[in-house]
C-alpha positions as CSV (number, residue, x, y, z in Angstrom):
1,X,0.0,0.0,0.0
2,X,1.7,2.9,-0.5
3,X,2.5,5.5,1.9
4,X,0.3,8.2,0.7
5,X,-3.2,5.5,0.8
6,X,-2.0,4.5,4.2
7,X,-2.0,7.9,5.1
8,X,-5.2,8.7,3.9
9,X,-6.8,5.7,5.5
10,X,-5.5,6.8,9.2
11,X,-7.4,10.4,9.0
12,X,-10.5,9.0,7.6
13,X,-10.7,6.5,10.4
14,X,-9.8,9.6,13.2
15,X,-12.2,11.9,11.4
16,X,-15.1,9.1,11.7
17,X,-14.0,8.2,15.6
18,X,-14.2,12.2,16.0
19,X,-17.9,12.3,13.9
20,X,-18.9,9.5,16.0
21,X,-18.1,10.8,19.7
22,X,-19.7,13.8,18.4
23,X,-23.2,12.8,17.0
24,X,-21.9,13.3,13.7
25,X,-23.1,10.8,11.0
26,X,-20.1,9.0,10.2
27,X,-21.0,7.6,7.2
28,X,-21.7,11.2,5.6
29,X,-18.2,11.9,6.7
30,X,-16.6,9.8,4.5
31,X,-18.1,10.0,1.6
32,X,-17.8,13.4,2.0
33,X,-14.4,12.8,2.7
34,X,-14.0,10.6,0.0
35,X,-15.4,12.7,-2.7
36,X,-13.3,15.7,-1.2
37,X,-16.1,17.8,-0.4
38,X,-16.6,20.2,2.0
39,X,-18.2,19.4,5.3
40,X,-22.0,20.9,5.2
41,X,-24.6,20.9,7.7
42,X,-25.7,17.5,6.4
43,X,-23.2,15.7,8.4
44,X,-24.7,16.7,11.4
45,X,-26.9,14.7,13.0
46,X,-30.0,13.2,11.0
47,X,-33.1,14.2,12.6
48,X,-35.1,11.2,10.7
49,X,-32.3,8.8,10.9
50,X,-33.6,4.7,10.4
51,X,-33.1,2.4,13.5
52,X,-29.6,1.4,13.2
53,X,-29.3,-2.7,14.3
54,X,-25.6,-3.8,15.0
55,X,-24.5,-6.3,12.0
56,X,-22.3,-9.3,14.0
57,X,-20.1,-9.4,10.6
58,X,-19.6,-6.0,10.4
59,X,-16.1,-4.6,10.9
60,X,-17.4,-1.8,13.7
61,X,-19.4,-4.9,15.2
62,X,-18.3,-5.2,18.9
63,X,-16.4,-8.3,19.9
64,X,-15.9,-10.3,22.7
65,X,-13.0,-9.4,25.1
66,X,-9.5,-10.2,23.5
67,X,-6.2,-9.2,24.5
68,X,-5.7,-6.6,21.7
69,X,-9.3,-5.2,22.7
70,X,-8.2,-4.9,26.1
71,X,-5.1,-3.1,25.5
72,X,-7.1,0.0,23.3
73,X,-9.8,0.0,25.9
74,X,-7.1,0.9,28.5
75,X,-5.7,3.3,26.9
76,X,-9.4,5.2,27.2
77,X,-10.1,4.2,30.7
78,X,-6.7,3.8,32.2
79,X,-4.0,1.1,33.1
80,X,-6.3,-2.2,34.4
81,X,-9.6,-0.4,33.4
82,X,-11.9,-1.3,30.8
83,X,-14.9,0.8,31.5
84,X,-16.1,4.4,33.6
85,X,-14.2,4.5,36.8
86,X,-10.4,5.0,37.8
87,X,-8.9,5.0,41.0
88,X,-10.3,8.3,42.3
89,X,-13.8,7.1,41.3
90,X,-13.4,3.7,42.7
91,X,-12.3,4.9,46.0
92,X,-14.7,7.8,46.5
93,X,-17.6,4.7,45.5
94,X,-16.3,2.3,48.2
95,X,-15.9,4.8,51.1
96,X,-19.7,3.8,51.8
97,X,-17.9,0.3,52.7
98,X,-15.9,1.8,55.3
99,X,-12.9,-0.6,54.9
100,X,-9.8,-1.4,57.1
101,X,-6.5,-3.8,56.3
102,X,-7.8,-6.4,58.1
103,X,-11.1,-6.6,56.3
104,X,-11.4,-8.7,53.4
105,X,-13.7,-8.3,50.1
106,X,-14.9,-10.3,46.8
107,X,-15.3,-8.4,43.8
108,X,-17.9,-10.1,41.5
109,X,-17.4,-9.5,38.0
110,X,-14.2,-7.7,38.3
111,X,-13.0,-7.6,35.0
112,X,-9.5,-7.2,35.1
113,X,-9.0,-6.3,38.1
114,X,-8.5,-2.1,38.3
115,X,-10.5,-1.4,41.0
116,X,-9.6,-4.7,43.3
117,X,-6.2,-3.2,42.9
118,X,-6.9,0.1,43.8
119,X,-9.0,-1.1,46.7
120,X,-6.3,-3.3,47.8
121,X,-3.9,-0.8,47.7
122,X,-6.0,2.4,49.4
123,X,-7.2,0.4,51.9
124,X,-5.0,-2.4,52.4
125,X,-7.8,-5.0,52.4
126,X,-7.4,-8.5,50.7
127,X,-9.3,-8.9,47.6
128,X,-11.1,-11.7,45.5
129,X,-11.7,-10.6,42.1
130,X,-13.9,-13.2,40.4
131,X,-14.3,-12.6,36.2
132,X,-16.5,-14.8,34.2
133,X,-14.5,-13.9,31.2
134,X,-11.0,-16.3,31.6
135,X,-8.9,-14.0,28.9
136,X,-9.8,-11.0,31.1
137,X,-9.4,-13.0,34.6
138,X,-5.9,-14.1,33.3
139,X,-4.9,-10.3,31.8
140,X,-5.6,-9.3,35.1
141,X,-4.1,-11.5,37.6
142,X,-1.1,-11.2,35.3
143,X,-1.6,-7.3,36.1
144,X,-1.6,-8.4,39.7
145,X,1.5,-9.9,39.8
146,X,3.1,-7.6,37.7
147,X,2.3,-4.8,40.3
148,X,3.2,-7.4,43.6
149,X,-0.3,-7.6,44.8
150,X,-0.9,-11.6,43.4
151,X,-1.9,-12.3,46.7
152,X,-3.8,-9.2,47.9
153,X,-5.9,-8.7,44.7
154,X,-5.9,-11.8,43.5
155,X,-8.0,-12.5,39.8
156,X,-10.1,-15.9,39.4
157,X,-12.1,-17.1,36.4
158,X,-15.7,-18.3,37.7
159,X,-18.5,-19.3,35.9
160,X,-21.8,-17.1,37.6
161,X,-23.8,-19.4,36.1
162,X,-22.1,-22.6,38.2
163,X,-21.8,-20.5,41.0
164,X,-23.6,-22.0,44.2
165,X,-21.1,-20.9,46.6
166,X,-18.2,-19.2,47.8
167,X,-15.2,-21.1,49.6
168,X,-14.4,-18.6,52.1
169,X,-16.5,-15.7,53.6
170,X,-15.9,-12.0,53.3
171,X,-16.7,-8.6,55.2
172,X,-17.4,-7.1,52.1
173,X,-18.5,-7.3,48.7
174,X,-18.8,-5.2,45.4
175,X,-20.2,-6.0,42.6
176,X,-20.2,-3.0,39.3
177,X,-21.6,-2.9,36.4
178,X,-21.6,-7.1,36.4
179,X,-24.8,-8.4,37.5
180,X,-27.2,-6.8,34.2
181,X,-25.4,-9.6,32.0
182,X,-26.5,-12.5,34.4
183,X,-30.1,-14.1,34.0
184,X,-30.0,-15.5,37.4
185,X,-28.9,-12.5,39.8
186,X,-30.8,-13.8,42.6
187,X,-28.6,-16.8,42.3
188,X,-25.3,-15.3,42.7
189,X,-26.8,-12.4,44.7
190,X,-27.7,-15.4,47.2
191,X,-23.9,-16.7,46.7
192,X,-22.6,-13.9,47.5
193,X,-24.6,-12.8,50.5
194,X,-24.2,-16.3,52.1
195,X,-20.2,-15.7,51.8
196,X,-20.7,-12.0,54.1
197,X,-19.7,-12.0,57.5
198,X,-22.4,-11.1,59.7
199,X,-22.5,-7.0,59.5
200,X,-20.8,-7.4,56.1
201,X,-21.6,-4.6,53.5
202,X,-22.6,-4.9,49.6
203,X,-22.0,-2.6,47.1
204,X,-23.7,-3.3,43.6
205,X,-23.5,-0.9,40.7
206,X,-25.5,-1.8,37.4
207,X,-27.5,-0.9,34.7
208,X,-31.1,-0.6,35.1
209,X,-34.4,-0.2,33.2
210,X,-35.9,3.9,33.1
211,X,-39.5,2.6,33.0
212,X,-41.2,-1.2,32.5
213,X,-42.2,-0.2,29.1
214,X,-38.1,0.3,27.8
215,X,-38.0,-3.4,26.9
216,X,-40.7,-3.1,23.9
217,X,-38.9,-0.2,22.5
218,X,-36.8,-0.6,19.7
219,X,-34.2,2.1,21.1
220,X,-33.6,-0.7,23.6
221,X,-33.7,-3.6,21.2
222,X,-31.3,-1.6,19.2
223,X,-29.0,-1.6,22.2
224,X,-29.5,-5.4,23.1
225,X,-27.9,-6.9,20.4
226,X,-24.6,-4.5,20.6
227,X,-23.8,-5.3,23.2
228,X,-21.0,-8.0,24.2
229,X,-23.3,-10.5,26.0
230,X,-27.0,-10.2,26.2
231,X,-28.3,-7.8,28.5
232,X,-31.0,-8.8,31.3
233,X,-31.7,-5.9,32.9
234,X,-34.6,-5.6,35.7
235,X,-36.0,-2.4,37.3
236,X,-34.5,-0.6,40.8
237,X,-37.3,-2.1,43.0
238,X,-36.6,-5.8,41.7
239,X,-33.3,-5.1,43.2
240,X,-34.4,-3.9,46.6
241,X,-36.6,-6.8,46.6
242,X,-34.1,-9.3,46.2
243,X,-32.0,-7.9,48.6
244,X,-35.0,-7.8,51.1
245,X,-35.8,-11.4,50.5
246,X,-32.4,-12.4,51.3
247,X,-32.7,-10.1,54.8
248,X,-30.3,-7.7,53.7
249,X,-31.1,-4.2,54.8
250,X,-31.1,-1.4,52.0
251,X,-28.8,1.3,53.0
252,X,-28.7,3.4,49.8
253,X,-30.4,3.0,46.5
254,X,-30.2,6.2,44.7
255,X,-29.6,6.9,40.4
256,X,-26.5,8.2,39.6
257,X,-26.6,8.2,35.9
258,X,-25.5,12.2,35.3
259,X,-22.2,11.0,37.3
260,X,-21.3,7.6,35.2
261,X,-22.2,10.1,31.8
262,X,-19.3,12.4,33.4
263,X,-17.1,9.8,33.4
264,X,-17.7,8.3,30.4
265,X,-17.5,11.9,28.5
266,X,-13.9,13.0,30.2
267,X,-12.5,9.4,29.5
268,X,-13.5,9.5,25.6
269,X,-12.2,13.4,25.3
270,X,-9.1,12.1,24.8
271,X,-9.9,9.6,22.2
272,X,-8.8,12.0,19.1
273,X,-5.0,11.7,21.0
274,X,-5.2,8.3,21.7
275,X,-6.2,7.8,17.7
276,X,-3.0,9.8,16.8
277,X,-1.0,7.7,19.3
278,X,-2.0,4.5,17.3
279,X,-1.8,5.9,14.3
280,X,2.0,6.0,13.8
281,X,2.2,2.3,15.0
282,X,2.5,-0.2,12.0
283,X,-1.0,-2.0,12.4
284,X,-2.8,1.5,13.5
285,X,-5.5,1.6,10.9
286,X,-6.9,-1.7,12.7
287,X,-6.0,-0.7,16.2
288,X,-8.1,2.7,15.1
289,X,-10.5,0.3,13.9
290,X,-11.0,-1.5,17.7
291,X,-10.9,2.1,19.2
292,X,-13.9,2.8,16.7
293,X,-15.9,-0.2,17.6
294,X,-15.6,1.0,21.3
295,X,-16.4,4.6,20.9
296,X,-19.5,3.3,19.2
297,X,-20.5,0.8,21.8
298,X,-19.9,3.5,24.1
299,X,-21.9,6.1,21.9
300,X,-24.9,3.8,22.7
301,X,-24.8,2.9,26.2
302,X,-24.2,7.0,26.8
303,X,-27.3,7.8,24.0
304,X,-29.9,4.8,26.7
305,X,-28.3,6.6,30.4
306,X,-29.3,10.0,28.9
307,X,-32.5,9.1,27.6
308,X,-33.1,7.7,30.6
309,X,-34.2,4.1,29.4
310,X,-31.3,2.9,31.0
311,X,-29.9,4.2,34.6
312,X,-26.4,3.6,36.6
313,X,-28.2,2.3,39.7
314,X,-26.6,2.2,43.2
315,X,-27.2,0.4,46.0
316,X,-25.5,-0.6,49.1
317,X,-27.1,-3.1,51.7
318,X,-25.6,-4.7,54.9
319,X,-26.2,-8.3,56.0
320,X,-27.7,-8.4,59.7
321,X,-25.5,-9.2,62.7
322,X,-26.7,-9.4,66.5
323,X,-25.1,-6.2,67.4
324,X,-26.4,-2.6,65.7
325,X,-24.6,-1.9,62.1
326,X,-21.9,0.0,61.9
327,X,-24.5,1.8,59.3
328,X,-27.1,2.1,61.3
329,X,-27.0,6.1,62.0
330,X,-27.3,6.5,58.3
């Protein structure tokens, strides 16, 4: 190819990431881009744009978790992050938990491990990261070890859907943005609360439904099927209830939506840099490429948590010992 096509080929696929990000039809951009025309106020958004469904051969069509996917999505999110939340996030989120070095804590669907790390390391407590996905739960106990925390945020594959029970028990557990992608929450919900301490304290982050009616839209089914594993996503009370049923007490269940959309719009301000970055590697066109297919599958999830189909939900409930909670002034 020669240099001057390869050239070309890198700003067209910044210029669409940047259209993208932006609400900019990204198609219009390059065949405007193409043609050499230009730009006009028809590559702005399309006010009577057609659903758009995600095609699984398509080369924007999100993937499963790979290494090489893993490696662009931390450039965006930071070093052992591959979604909202670094380590100022993380530990502002778990002060609610009120840790000490002698506590310990499981991390359900902990992805590769950024925040058990940052946990471990802020408040010195001993951490169980448990991934479903094995390439991620091996990326990140090799991060682990890497940083000399194999044994104080340690990584684990698990199947959720096997799960019946823990082998050890815990004072605290976190679960983020995990649960939504597991048919059976009650099931490991159950797992995990049988694995507290008495007096232990749960955190659970996930993505909820804005109204019973979201799951009939097509906005929604458009989401569904772009995403990396189906989505099963229930309603803020159906949370609460499960958590009553299983005695826990509901501390704090509150939407915090407007700050998860903050995080994801700082981290993907930097994606035109990060598109330059991998643009002047030898195989940057498809590393620009992956970045792509994430700031689209990003674009979405952001487009359903400001509609307000979808919320960030929080929660945090405590598991009932005989003396009063060390919550219980809330």
């Amino acid at each position: 190819m020669a240099k001057d096509e390869k050239a070309s080929k890198k700003l067209l696929l910044k210029l669409k990431l940047k259209a993208w990000w932006n609400g900019y039809d990204a198609e219009e951009v390059e065949k405007r881009y193409l043609k050499g025309l230009p730009k006009t106020e028809s590559t702005q958004k399309s006010k009577a744009k057609p659903p758009v469904t995600v095609d699984p051969t398509s080369p924007f069509a999100i993937k499963p978790w790979d290494k090489e996917s893993l490696d662009i999505a931390q450039f965006i999110w930071g070093k052992g992050y591959c979604g909202p939340g670094g380590p100022e996030y993380i530990v502002a989120l778990s002060k609610l938990l009120a840790m000490s070095p002698e506590m310990s804590m499981v991390d359900v669907g902990c992805n590769i491990g950024g925040a058990s790390r940052t946990l471990a390391e802020r408040f010195g407590i001993w951490v169980t990261g448990l991934e479903e996905n094995a390439e991620m739960a091996e990326v990140g106990q090799e991060l682990s070890k890497m940083a000399g925390m194999e044994k104080k945020a340690q990584i684990q594959s698990v199947d959720f859907n096997e799960l019946e029970a823990f082998d050890r028990k815990y004072d605290r557990a976190i679960a983020r943005e995990s649960l939504f992608n597991i048919e059976d929450k009650k099931k490991v919900l159950t797992a995990t609360e049988e694995a507290l301490k008495p007096g232990g304290l749960m955190l659970v982050t996930d993505y909820v439904l804005g109204d019973e009616g979201v799951v009939m839209r097509d906005s929604f089914k458009e989401w569904k099927v772009g995403e990396r594993s189906t989505p099963y996503c229930v309603m803020p009370v159906d949370y609460e209830e499960m958590f009553k049923d299983l005695k826990m007490q509901v501390r704090v269940s509150e939407d915090i939506s407007k700050e998860y959309i903050t995080l994801i719009n700082r981290a993907w301000a930097g994606a035109e840099k990060v598109a330059a970055k991998l643009a002047k590697e030898e195989d940057g066109p498809h590393k620009i490429q992956i970045l792509m297919r994430e700031a689209e599958f990003w674009t979405r999830r952001k487009k359903m948590l400001s509609s307000g189909e979808l919320r960030l939900w929080r929660i945090v409930a405590n598991k009932k010992a005989g003396t009063p909670s060390m919550m219980s002034d809330w």
